[in-house]
N, C-alpha and C positions, 0 to 999 in steps of 0.2 A: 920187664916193661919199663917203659920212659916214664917216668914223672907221678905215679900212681895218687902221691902223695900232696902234689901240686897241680892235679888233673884240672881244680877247679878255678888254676889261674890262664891255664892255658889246653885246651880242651884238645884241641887237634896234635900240638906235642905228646900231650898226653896220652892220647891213646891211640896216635899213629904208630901199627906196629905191634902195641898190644895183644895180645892173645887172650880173650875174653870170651866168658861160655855163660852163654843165656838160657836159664831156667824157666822153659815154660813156651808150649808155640802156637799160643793164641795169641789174641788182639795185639796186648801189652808185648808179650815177647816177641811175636812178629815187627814190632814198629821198633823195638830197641837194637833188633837184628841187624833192621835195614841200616836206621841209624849211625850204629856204630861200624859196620861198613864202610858206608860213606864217610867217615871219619877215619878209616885207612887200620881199622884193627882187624883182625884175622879172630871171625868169628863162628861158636861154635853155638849150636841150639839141641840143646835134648829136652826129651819130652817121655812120659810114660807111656804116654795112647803113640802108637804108631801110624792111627786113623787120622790122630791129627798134627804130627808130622808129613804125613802126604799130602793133608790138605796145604801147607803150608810150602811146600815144594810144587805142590802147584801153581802158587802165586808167582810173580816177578822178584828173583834173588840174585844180590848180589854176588859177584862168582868167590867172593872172598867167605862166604857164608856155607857152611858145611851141615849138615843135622846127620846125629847120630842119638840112636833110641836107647832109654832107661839108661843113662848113667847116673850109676849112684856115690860117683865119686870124681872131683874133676880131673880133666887127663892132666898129665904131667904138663909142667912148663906152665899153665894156665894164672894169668895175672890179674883177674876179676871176676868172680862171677855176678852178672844182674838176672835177678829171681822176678818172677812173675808174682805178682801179688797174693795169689790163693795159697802159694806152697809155704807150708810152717816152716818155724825156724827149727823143731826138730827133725824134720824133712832129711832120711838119710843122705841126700847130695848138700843141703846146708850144713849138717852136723859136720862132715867131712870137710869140708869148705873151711870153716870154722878151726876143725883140730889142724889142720895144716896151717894156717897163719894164711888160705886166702881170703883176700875184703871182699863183702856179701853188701852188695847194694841193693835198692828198686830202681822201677822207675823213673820215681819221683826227683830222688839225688842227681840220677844221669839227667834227668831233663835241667836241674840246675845247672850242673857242669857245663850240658850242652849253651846253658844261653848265659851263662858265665856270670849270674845271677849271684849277688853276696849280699841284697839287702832286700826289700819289695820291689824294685825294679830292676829288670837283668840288665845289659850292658846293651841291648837291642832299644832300651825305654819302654819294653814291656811291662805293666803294670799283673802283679797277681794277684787275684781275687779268689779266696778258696773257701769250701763251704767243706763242710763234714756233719755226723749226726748220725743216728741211729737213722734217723727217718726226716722226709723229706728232701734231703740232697738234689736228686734231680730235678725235680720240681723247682725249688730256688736257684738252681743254677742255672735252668730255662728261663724262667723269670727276671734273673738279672741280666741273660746274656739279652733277653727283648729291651729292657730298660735300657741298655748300654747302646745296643742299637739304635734304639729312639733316642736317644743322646748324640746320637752322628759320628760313634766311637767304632774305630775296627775292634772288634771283638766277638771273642766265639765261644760257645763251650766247648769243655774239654776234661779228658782227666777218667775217671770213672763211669761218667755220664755218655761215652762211645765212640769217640774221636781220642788218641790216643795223647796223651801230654808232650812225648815228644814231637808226636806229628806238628801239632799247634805251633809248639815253639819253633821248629826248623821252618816254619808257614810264614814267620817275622807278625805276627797280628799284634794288636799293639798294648791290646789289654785280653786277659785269661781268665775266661771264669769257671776256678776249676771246682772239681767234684773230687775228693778223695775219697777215699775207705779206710778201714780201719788197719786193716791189711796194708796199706800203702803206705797208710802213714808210721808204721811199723818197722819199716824198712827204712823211711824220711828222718837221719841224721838233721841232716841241712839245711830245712825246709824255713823260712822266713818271709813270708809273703806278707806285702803290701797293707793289704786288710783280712780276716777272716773270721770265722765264726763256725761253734758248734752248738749249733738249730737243739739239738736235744740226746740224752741218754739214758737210753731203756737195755733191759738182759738182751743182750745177742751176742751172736756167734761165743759164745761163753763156749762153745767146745773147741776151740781155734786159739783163746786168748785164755782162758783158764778158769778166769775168774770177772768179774765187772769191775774191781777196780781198774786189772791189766788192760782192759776191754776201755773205761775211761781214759787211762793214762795216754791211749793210743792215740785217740781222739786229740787229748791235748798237745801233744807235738803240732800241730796244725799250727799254735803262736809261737812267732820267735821273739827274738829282741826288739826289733821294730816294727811290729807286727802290729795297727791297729786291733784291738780287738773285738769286737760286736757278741754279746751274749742274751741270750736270753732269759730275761727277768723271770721269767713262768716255769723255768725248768731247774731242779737244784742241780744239775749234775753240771749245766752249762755253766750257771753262777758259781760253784765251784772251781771249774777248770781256769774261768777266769780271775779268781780271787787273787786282790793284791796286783793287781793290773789296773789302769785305768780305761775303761771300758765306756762301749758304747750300746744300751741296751734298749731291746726290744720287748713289749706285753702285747697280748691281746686288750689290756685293760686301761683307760685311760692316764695317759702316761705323765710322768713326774718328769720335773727339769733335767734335760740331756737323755733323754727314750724316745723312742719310737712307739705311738701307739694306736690305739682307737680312739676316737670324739665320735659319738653318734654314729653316724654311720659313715664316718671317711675314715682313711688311714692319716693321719698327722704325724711331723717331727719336732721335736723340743731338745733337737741335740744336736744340730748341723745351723747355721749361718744367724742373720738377723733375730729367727724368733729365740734358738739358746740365750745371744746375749740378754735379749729385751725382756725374758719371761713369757713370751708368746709362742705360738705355732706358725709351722708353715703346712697349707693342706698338699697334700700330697695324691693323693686319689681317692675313689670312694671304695666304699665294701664290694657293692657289686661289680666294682670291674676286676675284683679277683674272682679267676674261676682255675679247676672246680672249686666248688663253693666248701665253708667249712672253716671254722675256725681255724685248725691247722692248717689252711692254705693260707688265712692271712696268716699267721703268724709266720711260714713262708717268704709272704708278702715281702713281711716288712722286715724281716733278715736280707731280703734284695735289695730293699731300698734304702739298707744303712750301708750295706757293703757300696752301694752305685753309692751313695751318698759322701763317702767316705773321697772319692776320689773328685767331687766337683758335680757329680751329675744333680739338675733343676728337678725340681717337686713336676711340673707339667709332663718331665720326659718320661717321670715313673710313672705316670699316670698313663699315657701313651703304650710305654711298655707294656704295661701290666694288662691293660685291654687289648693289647696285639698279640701277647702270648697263645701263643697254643701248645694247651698240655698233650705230654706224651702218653703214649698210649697206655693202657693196662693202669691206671691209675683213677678211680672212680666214673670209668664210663657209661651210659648207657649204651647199652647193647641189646634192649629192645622193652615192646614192653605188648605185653599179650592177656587180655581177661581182665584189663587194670590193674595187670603187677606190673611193676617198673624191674627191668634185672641190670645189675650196674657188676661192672667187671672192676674189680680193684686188686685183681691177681699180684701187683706189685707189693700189697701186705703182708710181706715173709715176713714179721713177728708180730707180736702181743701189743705191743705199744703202736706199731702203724695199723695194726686190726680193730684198737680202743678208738682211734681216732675218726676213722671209718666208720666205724658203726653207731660214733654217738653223731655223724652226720644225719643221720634218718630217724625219725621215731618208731616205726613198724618194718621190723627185718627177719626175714629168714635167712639167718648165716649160715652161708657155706663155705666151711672150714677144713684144716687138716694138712698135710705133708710131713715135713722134717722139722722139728720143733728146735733142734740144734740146740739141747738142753736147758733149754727153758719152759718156765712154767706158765701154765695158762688162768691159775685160780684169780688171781686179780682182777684181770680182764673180763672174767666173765660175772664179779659181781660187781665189775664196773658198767655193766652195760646187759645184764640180764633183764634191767624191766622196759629196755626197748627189744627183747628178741618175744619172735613168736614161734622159732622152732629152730630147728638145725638139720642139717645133712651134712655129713663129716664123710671124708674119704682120706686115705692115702697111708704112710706108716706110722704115723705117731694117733691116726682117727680111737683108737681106745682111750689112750690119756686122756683126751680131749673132751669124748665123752663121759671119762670118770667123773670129770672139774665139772661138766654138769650137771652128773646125777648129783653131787655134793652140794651146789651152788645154787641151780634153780631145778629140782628134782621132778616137778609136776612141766618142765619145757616137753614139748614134743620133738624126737631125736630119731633121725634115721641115718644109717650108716651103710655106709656103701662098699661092701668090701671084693669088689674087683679091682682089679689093677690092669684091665684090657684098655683099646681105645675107645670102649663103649661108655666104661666109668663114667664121664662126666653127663654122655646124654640121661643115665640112670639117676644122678648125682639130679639136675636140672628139671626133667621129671617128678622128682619126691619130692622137691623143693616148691614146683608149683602148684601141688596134690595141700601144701600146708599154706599157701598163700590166699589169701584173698583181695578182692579191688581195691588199690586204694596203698597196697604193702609194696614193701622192694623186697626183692632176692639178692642179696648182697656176696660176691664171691670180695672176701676179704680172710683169706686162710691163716693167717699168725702164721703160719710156717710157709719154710722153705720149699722148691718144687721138685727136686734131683731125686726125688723116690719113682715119681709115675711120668714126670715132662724132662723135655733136655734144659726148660729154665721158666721163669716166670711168663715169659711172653707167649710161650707155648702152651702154658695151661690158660692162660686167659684167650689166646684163640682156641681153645677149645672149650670153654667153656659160650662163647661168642655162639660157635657153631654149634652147637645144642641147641641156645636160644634159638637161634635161626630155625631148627629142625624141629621145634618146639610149637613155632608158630607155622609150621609152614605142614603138623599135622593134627591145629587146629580149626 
C-alpha cells in the first residue's frame, strides 16, 4: 500500500490502490465501502450474517468492492482493515489483523483521513462538534444540530445518531454535530474535535469494554489537544474525564462564573461573551421550550448550547432551536392514554442510568422493564426510584435479575412477569400493566436493558410496545 503511514496528509495517495477489508456490512461498513472505493482502493467487505451481506449487495456498489463471508482472518496482501464499531478488539478477524502487523482502524479515523482533518477543523473548514455519554447522545446531538440551524449554519447530525460520519463529511456541510459510541471511539486514535463533551457516565456495555473504567477511558478520547471541552458539573465521571483541562461546564443547578445553567425557570450562560466577563448572564431559553421534559433533557439542553455556544452561535438562536427541535422517536413518548393511564414509550432506555432518569420523570409509574442487562446491575436504580413505582411487568432474558433487585428492594411492589418470548409478549406485557394502573398513573416502557433478546433493536420493541397500546384501547 502507498503511504499507509502518511494517509492522513494525503488521503487519495494514500489509499489509491490500497487493498483494504472492511469489517462489518451494515450502516457504518456499508458507507466506509463505498467510500473508500471512490477513493480508488480495492475493497473487501466480510460480514458473519450472510443475510446481511446480501442485503448489502443489493444496494448500489462500487464494481471495485467485492464481499466475501466470515472471514476470520484477513486475505493475504491486505493493507488495512476498517472494523465496524460493534466487533471487539478480541474479534478473531481483529486479533489476527493485529498478530500480523495489519493497522485496525474505525470509522471515525477514516472519516478524519477522508477530510484531512488534524485539528477541530478539517481542511474543508468544517467545524466538529461531538457529543458522547452513556445517555443522552441523540438527543443533544438533535438539539444542537436544531440550534445550529436556527443559527443559519449548514449543519447536520451525524455519527452514531444515523447518517454515517463519512457520508456527512464527503456531503462538504460545514459544521458536524456528531454522536459517537463508546465503540467508536475505541477505535478513534485521531480524533480532536473542535468542541465536545461527555453528557455522563453510568455501567454499560461492561461486557464489551470489561470493566467501567475501560468503558470511561473510552468515552474520554472524545478530547484531544485542542479540543474545547464542555463537561458536566452534575456527573463525577464527566468532571473526571475532564480534570486538569480548562473546561466549560454545565448544571441543572444555578450556575457559578463560566457554566451553563438554570435561573428560575430559563436556561442561562455565565461562560460565553459579555456576561463571563461582567459577572452577569446571558438568557438563553426558557425551561419549557425543552421538550421532552425532564431534568435530563435540560441538562441535554445545555450541553447543546455550550457546544453551539462554543463556536459563536446567540442565546436567541438556542432558544429558537431548542423549541423547533423534534425529538426522536422511542424516547419518552406518548403513545396513548386509555382509563386515565398515560403509556409513554422510552424503549430507547437500554440501561439503569437512562431508566433512573425516566422514571424519576413521573411520580406514579408502572415500569416496564427487562432485556439484556449487558452485565450490569440494577439494585441502585430501583432504590433510587422505588417510592415512585406502583408495580412492574418485566419481560425478556435478564426479567429474573430484575425481579430479584425487587423482591430485595421494595418487597411488598406488585410484580408481574411475562415469560413468553412470542410476538404476543408485549400485548400480555401492556395488558398486566394496565390491570396495576389506575387514572391519573403512567405506564412507563423504560427497560434498563438492551433489546437483542426478543426485538431486532430498540425501535422495534417500542413499536411494539406502541402497538399494544393501540390494541389496548381499541378493545376497550
Amino acid at each position: 500500500m502507498r503511504g499507509v503511514s502518511d494517509v492522513s496528509g494525503n488521503v487519495s495517495g494514500g489509499l489509491a490502490g490500497a487493498r483494504v477489508l472492511v469489517a462489518g456490512a451494515r450502516v457504518t461498513g456499508a458507507s466506509a465501502a463505498r467510500v473508500l472505493a471512490e477513493l480508488g482502493a480495492e475493497v473487501t467487505v466480510t460480514d458473519s450474517s450472510p443475510t446481511q451481506l446480501a442485503a448489502l449487495a443489493a444496494t448500489p456498489l462500487h464494481a471495485a468492492v467485492r464481499l466475501v463471508a466470515g472471514l476470520a482472518t484477513p486475505l493475504p496482501g491486505t493493507d488495512l482493515v476498517v472494523t465496524s464499531p460493534g466487533l471487539r478488539p478480541d474479534a478473531p478477524l481483529l486479533a489476527a489483523a493485529h498478530r500480523t502487523g495489519v493497522p485496525v482502524i474505525g470509522d471515525v479515523t477514516l472519516a478524519r483521513w477522508v477530510s484531512g482533518a488534524s485539528s477541530g477543523r478539517d481542511q474543508a473548514g468544517a467545524e466538529w462538534l461531538v457529543v458522547t455519554g452513556t445517555n443522552g447522545k441523540t438527543t443533544t446531538v438533535g438539539m444542537l444540530e436544531s440550534i445550529l440551524c436556527a443559527a443559519g449554519m449548514d449543519a447536520v447530525a451525524c455519527g452514531n445518531i444515523g447518517l454515517p460520519l463519512l457520508d456527512a463529511v464527503r456531503a462538504g456541510h460545514r459544521v458536524l454535530a456528531v454522536e459517537l459510541s463508546s465503540f467508536q471511539l475505541h477505535y478513534s486514535g485521531e480524533l480532536n474535535p473542535r468542541a465536545a463533551v461527555v453528557l455522563n457516565v453510568a455501567a454499560d456495555h461492561l461486557d464489551w469494554h470489561g470493566c467501567l473504567a475501560e468503558y470511561a477511558a473510552a468515552k474520554g478520547r472524545v478530547y484531544g489537544e485542542d479540543t474545547t471541552v464542555v463537561a458536566n458539573a452534575d456527573d463525577e465521571w464527566s468532571m473526571r474525564l475532564a480534570a486538569g483541562r480548562a473546561a466549560v461546564e454545565f448544571t441543572t443547578s444555578e450556575p457559578a462564573a463560566g457554566q451553563l445553567g438554570v435561573l428560575g425557570e430559563a436556561l442561562v450562560d455565565r461562560a460565553f461573551g459579555d456576561a463571563a466577563a461582567g459577572g452577569g448572564h446571558t438568557r438563553l431559553a426558557s425551561v419549557a421550550d425543552v421538550r421532552p421534559p425532564g431534568p435530563h433533557n435540560v441538562a441535554n439542553a445545555l450541553a447543546a448550547a455550550a457546544l453551539a455556544r462554543c463556536i459563536g452561535v446567540t442565546g436567541p438562536a438556542v432558544a429558537q432551536g431548542l423549541r423547533t427541535y423534534t425529538p426522536a422517536g422511542h424516547r419518552g413518548v406518548s403513545v396513548g392514554e386509555h382509563a386515565g393511564v398515560r403509556y409513554i414509550n422510552d424503549s430507547k432506555a437500554t440501561n439503569p442510568h437512562a431508566a433512573r432518569a425516566s422514571l424519576l420523570a413521573w411520580p406514579r409509574v408502572v415500569w416496564v422493564a427487562g432485556g439484556l442487562l449487558k452485565g450490569v446491575e440494577v439494585d441502585s436504580l430501583i432504590l433510587d426510584t422505588r417510592d415512585r413505582l406502583l408495580g412492574a411487568v418485566l419481560l425478556g432474558a435478564d426479567r429474573a435479575t430484575i425481579a430479584a433487585a425487587l423482591a430485595r428492594h421494595a418487597p411488598n411492589l406488585p410484580v408481574r412477569v411475562v415469560d413468553s418470548g412470542d410476538d404476543g409478549a408485549m400485548m400480555e406485557v401492556v395488558t398486566a400493566a394496565a390491570e396495576l394502573a389506575s387514572p391519573g398513573d403512567v405506564v412507563l416502557l423504560a427497560p434498563a436493558a438492551a433489546s437483542m433478546d426478543m426485538f431486532t433493536d430498540y425501535t422495534h420493541r417500542g413499536r411494539a410496545f406502541a402497538a399494544a397500546v393501540a390494541a389496548l384501547g381499541a378493545t376497550r
